[in-house]
C-alpha positions in Angstrom: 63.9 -64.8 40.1 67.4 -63.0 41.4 70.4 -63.8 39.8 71.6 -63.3 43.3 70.3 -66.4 44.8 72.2 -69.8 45.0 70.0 -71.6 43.2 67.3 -70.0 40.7 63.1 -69.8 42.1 61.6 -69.7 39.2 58.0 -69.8 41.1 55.0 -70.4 38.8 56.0 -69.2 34.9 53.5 -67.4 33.1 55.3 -66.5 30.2 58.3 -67.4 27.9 59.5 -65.4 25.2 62.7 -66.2 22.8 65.1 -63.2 22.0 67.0 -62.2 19.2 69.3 -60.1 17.4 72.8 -59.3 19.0 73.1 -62.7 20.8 75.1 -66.2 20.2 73.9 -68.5 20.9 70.1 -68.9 21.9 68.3 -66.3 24.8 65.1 -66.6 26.5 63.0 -64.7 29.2 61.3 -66.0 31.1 58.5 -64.3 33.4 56.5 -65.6 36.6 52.9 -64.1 38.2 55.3 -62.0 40.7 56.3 -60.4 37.4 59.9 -61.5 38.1 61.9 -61.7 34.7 65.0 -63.6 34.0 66.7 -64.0 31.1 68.6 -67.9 30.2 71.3 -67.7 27.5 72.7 -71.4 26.0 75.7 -70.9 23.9 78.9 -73.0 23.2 81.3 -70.1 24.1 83.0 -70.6 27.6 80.8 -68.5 30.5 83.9 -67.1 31.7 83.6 -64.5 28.9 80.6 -63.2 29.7 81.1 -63.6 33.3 84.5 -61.5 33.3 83.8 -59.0 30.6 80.5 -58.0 33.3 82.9 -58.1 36.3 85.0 -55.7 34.3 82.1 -53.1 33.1 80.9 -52.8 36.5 84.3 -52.3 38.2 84.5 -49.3 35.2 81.6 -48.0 36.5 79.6 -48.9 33.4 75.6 -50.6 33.8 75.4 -54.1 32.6 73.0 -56.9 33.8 74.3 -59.1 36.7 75.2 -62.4 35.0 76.7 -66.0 36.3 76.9 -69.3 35.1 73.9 -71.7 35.6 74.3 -74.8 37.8 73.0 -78.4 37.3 70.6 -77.7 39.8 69.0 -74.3 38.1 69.2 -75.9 35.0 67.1 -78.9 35.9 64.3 -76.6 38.0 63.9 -74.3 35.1 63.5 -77.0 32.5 60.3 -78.0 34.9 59.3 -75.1 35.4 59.3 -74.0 31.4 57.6 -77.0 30.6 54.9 -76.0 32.0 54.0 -73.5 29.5 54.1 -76.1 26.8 50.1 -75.7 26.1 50.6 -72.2 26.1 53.3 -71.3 24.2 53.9 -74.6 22.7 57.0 -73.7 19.8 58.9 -70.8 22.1 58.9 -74.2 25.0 59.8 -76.6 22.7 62.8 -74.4 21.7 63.7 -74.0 24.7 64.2 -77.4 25.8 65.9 -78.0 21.9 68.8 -75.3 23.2 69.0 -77.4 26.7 70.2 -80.0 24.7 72.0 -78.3 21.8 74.3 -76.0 23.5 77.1 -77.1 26.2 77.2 -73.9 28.7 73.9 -72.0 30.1 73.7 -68.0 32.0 71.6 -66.9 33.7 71.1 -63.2 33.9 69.2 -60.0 35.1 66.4 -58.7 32.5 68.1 -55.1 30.9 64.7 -52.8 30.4 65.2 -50.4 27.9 65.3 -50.7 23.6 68.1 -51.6 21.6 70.4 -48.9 19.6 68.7 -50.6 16.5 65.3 -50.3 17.4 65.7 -46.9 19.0 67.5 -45.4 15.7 65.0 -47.5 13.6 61.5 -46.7 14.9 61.9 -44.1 18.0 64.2 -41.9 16.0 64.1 -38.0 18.5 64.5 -40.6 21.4 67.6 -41.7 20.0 68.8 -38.1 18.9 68.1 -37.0 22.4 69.8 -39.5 23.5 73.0 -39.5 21.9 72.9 -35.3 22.7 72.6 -36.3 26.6 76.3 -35.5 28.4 75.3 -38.7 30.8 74.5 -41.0 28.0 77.5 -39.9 26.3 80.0 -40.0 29.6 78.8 -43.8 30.0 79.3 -44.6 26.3 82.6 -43.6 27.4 83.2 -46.1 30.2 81.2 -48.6 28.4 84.0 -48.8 25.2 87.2 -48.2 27.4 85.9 -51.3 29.2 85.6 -52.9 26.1 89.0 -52.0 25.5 90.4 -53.2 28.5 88.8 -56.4 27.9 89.4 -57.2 24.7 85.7 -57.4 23.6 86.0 -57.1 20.1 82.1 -56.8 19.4 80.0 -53.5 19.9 81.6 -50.1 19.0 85.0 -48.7 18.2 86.8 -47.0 15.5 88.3 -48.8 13.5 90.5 -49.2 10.1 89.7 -50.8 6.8 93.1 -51.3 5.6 96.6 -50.3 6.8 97.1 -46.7 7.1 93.8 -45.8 6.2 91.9 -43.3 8.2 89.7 -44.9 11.3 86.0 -44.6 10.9 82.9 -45.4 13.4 81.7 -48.9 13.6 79.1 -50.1 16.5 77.1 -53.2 16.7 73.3 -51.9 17.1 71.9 -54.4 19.7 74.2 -55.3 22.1 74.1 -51.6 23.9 70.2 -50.9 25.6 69.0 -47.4 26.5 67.6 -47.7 29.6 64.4 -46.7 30.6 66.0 -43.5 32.4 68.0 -42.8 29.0 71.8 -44.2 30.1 73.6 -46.8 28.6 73.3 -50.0 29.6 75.5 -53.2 27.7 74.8 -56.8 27.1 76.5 -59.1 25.3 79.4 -58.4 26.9 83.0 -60.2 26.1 86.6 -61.0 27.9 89.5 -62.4 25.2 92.4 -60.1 25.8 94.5 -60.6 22.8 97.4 -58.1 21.2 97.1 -57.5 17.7 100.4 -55.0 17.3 99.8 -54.8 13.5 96.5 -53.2 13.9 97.0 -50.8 16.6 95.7 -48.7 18.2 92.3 -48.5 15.9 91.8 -52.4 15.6 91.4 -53.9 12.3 87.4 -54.0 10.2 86.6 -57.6 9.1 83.3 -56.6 7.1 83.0 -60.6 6.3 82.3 -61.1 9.8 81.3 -57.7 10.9 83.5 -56.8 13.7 86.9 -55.5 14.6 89.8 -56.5 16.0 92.4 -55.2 18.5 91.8 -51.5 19.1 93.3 -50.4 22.5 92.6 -46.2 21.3 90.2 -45.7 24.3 93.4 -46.3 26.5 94.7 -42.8 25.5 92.9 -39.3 25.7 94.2 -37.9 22.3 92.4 -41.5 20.3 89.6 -41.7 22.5 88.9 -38.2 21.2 89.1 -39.6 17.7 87.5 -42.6 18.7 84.5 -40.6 20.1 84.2 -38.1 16.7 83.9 -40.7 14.2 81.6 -42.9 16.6 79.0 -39.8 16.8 79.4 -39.5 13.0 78.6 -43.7 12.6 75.7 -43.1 14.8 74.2 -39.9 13.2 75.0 -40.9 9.4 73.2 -44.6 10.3 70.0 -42.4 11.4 70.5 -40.5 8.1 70.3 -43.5 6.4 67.0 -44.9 8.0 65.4 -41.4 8.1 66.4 -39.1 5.5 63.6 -36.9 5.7 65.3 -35.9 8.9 68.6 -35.0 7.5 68.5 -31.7 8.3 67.2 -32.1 12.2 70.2 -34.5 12.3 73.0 -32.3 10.5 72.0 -29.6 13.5 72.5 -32.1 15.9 75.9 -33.2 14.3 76.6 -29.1 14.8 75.7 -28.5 18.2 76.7 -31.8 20.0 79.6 -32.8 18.1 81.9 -31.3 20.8 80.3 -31.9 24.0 80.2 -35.4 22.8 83.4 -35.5 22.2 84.4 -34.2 25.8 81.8 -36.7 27.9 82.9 -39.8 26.2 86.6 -39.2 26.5 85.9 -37.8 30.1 84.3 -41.4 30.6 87.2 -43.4 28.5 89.6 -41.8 30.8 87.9 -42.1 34.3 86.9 -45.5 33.6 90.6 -46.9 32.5 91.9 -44.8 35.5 90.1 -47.1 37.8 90.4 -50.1 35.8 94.3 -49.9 35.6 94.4 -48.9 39.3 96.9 -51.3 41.1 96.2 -53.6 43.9 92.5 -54.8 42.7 93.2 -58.4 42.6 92.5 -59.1 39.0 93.9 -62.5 38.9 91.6 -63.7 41.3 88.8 -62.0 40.1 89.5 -63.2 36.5 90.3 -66.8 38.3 87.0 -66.8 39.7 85.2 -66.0 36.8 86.5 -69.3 35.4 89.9 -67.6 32.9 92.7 -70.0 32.7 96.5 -69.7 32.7 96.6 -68.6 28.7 93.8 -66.3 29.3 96.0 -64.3 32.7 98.7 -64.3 30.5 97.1 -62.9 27.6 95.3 -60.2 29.5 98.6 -59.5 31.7 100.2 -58.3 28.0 97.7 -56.7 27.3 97.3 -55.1 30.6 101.1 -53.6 29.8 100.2 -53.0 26.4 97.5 -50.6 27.8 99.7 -48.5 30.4 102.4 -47.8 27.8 99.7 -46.6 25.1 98.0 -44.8 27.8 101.3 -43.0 28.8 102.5 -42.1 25.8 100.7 -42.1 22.4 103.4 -42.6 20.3 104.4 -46.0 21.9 106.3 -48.2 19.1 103.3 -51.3 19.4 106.1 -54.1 18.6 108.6 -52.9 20.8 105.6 -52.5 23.8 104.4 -56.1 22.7 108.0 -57.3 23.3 108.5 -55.1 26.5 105.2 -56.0 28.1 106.1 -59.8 27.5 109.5 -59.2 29.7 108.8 -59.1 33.3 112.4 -57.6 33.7 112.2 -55.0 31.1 108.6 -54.2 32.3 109.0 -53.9 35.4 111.8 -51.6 34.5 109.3 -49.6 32.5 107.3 -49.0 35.2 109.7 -48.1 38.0 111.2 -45.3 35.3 108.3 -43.6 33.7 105.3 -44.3 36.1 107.2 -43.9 39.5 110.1 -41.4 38.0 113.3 -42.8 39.1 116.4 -42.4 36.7 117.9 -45.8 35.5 120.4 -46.7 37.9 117.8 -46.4 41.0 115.7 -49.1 39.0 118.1 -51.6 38.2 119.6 -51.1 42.0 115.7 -52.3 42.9 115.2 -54.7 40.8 118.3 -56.8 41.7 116.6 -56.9 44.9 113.7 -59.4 43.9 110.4 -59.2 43.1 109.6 -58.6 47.1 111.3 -55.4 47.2 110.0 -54.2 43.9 106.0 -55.2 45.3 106.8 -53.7 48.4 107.9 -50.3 47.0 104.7 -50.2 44.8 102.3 -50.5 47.8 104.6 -47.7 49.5 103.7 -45.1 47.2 100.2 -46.1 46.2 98.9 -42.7 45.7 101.7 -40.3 46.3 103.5 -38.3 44.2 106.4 -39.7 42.7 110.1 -38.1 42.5 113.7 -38.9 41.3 114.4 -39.0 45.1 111.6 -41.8 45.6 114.2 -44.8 46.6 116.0 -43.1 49.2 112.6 -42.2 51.0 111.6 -45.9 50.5 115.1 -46.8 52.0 114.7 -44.5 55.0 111.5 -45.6 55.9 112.1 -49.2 55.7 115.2 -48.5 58.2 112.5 -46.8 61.2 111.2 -50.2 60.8 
């Protein structure tokens, strides 16, 4: 059963269990005597998050299960094919066909091996200490939340503030990030809704009611991410306290001798990871487009896309003023042609009276050189050997 294929063989099922914890929405895997798995999601939320906030960890060099959206067609086969199991597992079946119908949108995506954060922390506590103290885990964690960030999923781990000018803490949902069977991160559950929040930057706001954050853009800037990573390993070693305190002090020596190295790996991973995922020329409209976003959605993740290169330049970025600038295309584009690409003022504005073309076309011409005040007059000169 590849996600891969056009339309889903399930081939003879043999099994059908129901998943749960970290999901909406209702999950199911399904297994057939070629000991395929495939996991079916129904939910009410729009595929195109799922869908676009994978396309995005993967670009980030992040693991994540291949997902897509389910057609008529493999909707239809794999309600045949689950029913017959109904004699053998009779309630999980019926449930299954009870989410067909109660749910409007249906994914279909690859089987993640590996435990939960939750259950690892919970009942497999030195493979979860060993884990977190593992620079490749910890440089994946890394790409994992600056992914996040890019994104605007607001639901697996960040700091984050409880109030307005109060001090960011660790927060992490504990089942929607695997450990693999090889010990590396692997995400599910994975989100696209890139909204600006400007009065809860960079950290995001805590809504304990529902239990996630909102906003935080930190990973976008190697100073925060730092932050971001110190009180994540404290959320994540304090938690393990918490379940295990016989352990406390095995734990405290961990906080001791990892605490930095974690530090390093994750921000390491925050910043390669947003390198690559704010690299020009990738096509993200069309990738976003294909994925199913809309016109609100581009033009929500554009701003925020802006939002993100300011932050990321310079951490003391006014977040009203790079709201308003980032919704300009004028002023924005000025931005960019000053303190990405160097050139004073008057070079820029000479530029930009010369249409979007010429300002696209100057871009691709330096794509990966070094930028200099004198940039415009080699642009000019080689459009004239032309």
């Amino acid at each position: 059963m590849k996600v891969t294929e056009k339309t889903i063989q399930p081939g003879t099922l043999t099994a059908i269990h129901q998943l749960t914890g970290g999901h909406k929405g209702e999950v199911f895997l399904l297994e057939n005597d070629q000991s395929e798995k495939l996991v079916v999601k129904f939910q009410n939320e729009a595929t195109v998050e799922a869908v676009a906030g994978s396309s995005i960890l993967k670009t980030a060099g992040a693991r994540t299960p291949m997902v897509r959206p389910a057609t008529r067609i493999d909707i239809s086969t794999l309600l045949v094919a689950v029913a017959t199991l109904k004699f053998k597992f009779p309630e999980v079946s019926a449930a299954y066909a009870a989410a067909k119908e109660k749910f409007k949108n249906v994914l279909l995506m690859e089987f993640a091996e590996g435990k939960t954060l939750k259950k690892a922390r919970e009942q497999h506590v030195d493979e979860f200490l060993t884990v977190l103290s593992d620079p490749k885990f910890q440089t994946e964690l890394g790409r994992i939340v600056a992914a996040d960030t890019f994104a605007g999923n607001r639901d697996r781990m960040f700091a984050v503030t409880k109030g307005r000018g109060k001090e960011p803490v660790g927060w992490y949902h504990e089942q929607n990030l695997f450990l693999g069977s090889d010990g590396g991160a692997v995400a599910i559950d994975n989100a696209f809704e890139p909204r600006v929040f400007p009065d809860t930057y960079p950290w995001g706001q805590y809504l304990g009611g529902i239990g996630v954050q909102w906003g935080s853009i930190a990973s976008a800037c190697d100073t925060f991410a730092k932050q971001e990573a110190k009180v994540l390993f404290d959320k994540f070693l304090d938690t393990a306290a918490k379940d295990h305190p016989g352990r406390k002090k095995d734990i405290e020596a961990i906080r001791k001798k990892h605490k930095e190295s974690f530090i390093q790996n994750f921000a390491d991973g925050a910043r390669q990871a947003m390198q690559t995922l704010m690299m020009r020329g990738q096509g993200w409209k069309q990738t976003l487009t294909e994925a199913g976003a809309n016109e609100e959605m581009l033009r929500q993740f554009r701003v925020r896309k802006r939002l993100l290169r300011q932050f990321s330049n310079d951490e003391n970025t006014d977040p009203e003023e790079a709201e308003q600038l980032a919704k300009s295309d004028d002023e924005y584009r000025k931005w960019v042609l000053t303190k990405e690409y160097k050139l004073n003022e008057e070079a820029a504005e000479n530029l930009l009276k010369k249409g979007i073309e010429e300002y696209k076309k100057f871009k691709k011409y330096y794509v990966g050189r070094t930028f200099k005040k004198t940039a415009i007059v080699d642009f000019a000169k080689s459009q004239k050997k032309k």
